[in-house]
C-alpha positions as CSV (number, residue, x, y, z in Angstrom):
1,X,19.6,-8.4,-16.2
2,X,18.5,-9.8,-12.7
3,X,15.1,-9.1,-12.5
4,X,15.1,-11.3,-9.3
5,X,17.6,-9.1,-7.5
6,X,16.2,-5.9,-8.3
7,X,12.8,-6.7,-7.0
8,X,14.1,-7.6,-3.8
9,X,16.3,-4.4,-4.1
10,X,13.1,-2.6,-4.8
11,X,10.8,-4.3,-1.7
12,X,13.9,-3.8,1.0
13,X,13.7,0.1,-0.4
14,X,10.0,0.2,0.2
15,X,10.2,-1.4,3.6
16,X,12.3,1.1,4.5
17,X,10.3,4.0,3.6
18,X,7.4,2.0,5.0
19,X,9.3,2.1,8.2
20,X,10.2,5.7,8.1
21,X,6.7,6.7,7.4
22,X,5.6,5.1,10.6
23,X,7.9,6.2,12.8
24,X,6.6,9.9,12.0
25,X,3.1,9.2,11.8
26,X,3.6,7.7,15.6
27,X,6.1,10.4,16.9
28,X,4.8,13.9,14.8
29,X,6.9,15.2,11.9
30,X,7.2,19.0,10.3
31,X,5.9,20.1,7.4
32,X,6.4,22.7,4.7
33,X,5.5,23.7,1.4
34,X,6.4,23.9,-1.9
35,X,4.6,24.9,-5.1
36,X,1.7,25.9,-3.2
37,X,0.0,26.3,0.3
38,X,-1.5,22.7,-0.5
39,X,1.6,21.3,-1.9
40,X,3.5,19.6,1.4
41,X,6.4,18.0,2.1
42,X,7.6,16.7,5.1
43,X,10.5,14.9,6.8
44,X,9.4,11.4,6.5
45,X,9.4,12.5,2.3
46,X,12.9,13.4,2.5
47,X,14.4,11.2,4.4
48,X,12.1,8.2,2.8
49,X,14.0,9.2,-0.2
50,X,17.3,9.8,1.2
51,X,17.0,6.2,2.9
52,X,16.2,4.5,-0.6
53,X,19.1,6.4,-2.7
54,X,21.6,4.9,0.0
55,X,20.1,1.8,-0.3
56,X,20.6,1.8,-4.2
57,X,23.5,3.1,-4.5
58,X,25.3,1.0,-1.6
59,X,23.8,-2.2,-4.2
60,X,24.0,-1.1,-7.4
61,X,26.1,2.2,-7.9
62,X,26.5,2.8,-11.6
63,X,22.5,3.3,-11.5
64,X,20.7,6.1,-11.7
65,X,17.9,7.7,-9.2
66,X,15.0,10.3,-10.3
67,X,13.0,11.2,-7.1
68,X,10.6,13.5,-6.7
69,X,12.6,15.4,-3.9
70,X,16.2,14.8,-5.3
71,X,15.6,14.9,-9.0
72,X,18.0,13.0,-10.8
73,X,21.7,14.0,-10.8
74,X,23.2,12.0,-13.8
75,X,22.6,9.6,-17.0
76,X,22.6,6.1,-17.1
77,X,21.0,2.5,-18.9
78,X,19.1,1.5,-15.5
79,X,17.1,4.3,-13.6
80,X,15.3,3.8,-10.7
81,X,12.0,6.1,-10.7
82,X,10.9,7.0,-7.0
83,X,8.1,8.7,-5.2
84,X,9.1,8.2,-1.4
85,X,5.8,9.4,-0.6
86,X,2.9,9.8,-2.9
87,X,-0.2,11.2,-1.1
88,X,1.4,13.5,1.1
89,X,-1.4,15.5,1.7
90,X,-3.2,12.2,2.8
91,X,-0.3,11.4,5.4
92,X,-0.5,14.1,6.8
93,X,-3.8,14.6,7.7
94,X,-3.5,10.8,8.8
95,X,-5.6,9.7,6.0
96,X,-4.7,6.3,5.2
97,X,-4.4,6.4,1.2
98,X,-0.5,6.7,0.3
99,X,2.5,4.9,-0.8
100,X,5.5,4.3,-1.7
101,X,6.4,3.8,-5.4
102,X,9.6,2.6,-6.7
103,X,9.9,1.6,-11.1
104,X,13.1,0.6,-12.4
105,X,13.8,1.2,-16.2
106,X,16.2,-0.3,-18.0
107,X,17.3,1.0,-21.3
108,X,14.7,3.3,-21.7
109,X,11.7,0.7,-20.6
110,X,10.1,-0.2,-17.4
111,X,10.5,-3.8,-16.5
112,X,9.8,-3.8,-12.8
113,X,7.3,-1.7,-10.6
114,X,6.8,-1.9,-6.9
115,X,3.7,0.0,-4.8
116,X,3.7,-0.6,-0.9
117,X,0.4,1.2,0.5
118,X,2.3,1.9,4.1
119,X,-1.0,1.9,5.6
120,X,-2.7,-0.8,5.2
121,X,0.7,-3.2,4.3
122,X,-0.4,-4.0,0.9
123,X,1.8,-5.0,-1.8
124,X,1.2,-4.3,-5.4
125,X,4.1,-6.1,-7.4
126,X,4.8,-6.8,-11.6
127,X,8.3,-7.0,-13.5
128,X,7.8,-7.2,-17.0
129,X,6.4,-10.6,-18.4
130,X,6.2,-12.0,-15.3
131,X,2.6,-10.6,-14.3
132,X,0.9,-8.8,-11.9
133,X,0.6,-9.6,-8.0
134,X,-1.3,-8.3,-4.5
135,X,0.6,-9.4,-1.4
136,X,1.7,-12.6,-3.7
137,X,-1.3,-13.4,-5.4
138,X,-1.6,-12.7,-8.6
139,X,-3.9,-10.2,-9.4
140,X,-5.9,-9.0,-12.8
141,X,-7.9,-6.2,-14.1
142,X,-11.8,-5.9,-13.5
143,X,-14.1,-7.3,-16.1
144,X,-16.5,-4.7,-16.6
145,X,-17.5,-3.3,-19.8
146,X,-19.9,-0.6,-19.8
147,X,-18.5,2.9,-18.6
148,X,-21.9,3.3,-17.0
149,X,-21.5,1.9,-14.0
150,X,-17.8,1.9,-13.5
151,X,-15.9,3.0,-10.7
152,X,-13.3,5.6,-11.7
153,X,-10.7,8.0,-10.0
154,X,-8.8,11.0,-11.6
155,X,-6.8,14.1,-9.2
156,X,-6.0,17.3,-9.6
157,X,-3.3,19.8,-9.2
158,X,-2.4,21.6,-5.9
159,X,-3.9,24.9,-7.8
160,X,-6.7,24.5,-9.8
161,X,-7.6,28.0,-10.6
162,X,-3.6,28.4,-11.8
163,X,-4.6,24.6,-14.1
164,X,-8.2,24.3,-14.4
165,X,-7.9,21.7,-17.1
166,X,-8.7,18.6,-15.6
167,X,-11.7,20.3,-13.8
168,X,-13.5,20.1,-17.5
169,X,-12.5,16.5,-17.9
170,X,-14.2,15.8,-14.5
171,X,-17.6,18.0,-15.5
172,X,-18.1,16.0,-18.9
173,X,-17.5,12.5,-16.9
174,X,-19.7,13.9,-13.9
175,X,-22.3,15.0,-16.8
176,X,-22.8,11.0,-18.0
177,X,-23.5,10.2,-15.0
178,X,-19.9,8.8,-14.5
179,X,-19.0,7.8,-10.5
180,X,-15.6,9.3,-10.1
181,X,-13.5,9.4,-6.6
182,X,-10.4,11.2,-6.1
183,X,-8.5,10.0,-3.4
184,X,-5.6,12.1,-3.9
185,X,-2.6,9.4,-4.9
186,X,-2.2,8.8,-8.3
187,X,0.4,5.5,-7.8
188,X,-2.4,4.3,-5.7
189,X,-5.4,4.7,-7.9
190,X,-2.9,3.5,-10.8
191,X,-2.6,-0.2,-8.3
192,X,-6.4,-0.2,-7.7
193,X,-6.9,-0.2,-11.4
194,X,-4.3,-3.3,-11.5
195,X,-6.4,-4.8,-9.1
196,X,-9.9,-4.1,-10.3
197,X,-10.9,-2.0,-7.3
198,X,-11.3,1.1,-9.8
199,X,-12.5,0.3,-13.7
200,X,-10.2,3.1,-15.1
201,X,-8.6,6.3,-14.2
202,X,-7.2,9.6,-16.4
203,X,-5.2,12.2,-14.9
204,X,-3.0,15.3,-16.5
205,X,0.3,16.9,-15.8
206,X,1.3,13.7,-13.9
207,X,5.6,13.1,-13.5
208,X,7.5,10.1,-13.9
209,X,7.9,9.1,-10.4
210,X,3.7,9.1,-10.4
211,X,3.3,7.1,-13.2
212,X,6.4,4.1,-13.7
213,X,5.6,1.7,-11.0
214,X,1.7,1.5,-12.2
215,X,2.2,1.7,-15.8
216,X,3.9,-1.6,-15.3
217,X,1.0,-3.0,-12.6
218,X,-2.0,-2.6,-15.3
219,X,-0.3,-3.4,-18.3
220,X,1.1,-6.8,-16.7
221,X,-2.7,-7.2,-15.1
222,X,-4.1,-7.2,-18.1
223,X,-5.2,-3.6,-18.6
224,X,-4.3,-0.6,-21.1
225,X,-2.7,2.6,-20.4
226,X,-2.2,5.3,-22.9
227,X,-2.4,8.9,-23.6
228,X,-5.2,11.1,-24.4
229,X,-5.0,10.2,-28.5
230,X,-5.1,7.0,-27.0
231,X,-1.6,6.4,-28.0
232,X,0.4,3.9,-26.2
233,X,1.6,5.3,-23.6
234,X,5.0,6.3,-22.9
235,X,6.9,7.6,-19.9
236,X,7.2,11.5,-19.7
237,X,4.3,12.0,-21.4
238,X,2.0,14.1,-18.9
239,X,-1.8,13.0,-19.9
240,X,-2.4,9.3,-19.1
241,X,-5.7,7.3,-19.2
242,X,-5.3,3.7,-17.7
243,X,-8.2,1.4,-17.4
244,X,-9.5,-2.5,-17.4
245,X,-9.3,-1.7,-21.3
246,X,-13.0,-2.4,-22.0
247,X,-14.0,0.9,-21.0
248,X,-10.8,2.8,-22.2
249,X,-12.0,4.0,-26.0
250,X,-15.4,5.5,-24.3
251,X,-13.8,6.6,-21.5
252,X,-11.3,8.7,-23.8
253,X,-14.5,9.8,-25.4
254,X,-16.3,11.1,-22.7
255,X,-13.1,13.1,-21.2
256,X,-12.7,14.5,-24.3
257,X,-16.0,15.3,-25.1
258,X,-16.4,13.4,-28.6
């Protein structure tokens, strides 16, 4: 396995849906929607993924692709696991906090995860064993270990009267006093963890293509993600908590209101 050629694989795919982002968000794009009033698409999320399947298949072509606008179309030992846009809402509003995130798994485990915020050109990077980077630099989890006084994101679901769950998660962490953003991309808030700008994050009914590249960012940055038994965590598995790992047990606490 060329780990080596695969990342570079993965940062030419990102460039390109970095470039395809900004031509739209210079030139105007359409929208529509999908789940729900709230739940857009637009043309620079299909044709961010449509550039990045050509590119994989043109360089590796007995691998597999599961987007979040394509789904996946077939079975094979290396799958690529893509949002071509995460934070939709955010582009298209022209609110600067999205991405692209690309994971590769290989025989059922992540070894590579790649996060371009489009934006502001940065570069969240890890392949497994091999650590964690920012733009190069290798980069770790934050050091803090009281909950009180950590900075922590969660999101939400396009509906939340339909899937008010979470909203009870966010009223016991609100209730301790707990300061909690949601910026509204979960591959993003997954880097900032890798990169100590946020102390931990939780989430539920999160999807693969959400979850893959920055699994892969904390755990090689020195962090912990796992479910809501605080079970390691595995892909597919809808409820994630990720943090520093200091916080993680009370954090998993406090959510679930032990």
């Amino acid at each position: 396995m060329d780990l080596r050629a695969y990342l570079q694989t993965a940062l030419d795919a990102a460039y390109l849906a970095k470039s395809i982002h900004q031509y739209y968000q210079e030139r105007g794009f359409t929208q529509s929607t999908k789940s729900t009033p709230t739940d857009v698409v637009t043309q620079a999320d299909h044709e961010s993924e449509a550039a990045i399947r050509s590119l994989i298949a043109a360089r590796h072509p007995d691998h597999v692709v599961l987007g979040e606008e394509q789904g996946q179309d077939k079975e094979g030992a290396f799958r690529w696991i893509v949002d071509p846009l995460d934070g939709t809402v955010n582009y298209a509003h022209g609110f600067p906090f999205y991405a692209v995130s690309i994971g590769l798994e290989a025989h059922g485990e992540v070894v590579l995860g790649v996060i371009l915020d489009t934006a502001r050109n940065e570069l969240f990077t890890a392949t497994k064993g091999g650590g964690a980077f920012l733009n190069g630099r290798p980069m770790r989890v934050s050091t803090r270990d009281t909950l009180l006084g950590s900075l922590l994101a969660t999101g939400f679901p396009y509906d939340v009267n339909k899937d008010p769950e979470n909203l009870t998660y966010f009223q016991r962490a609100l209730g301790q006093g707990l300061m909690v953003r949601r910026p509204g991309a979960a591959a993003l808030d997954l880097a900032y963890v890798a990169a100590g700008r946020l102390d931990g994050f939780w989430e539920v009914k999160l999807n693969p293509w959400d979850v893959a590249a920055g699994w892969l960012l904390i755990t090689e940055a020195g962090g912990r993600v796992s479910g809501f038994a605080g079970e390691d965590y595995r892909l597919g598995n809808r409820y994630l908590v990720a943090s520093n790992g200091l916080i993680h047990d009370r954090l998993l606490q406090i959510i679930l209101g032990k």
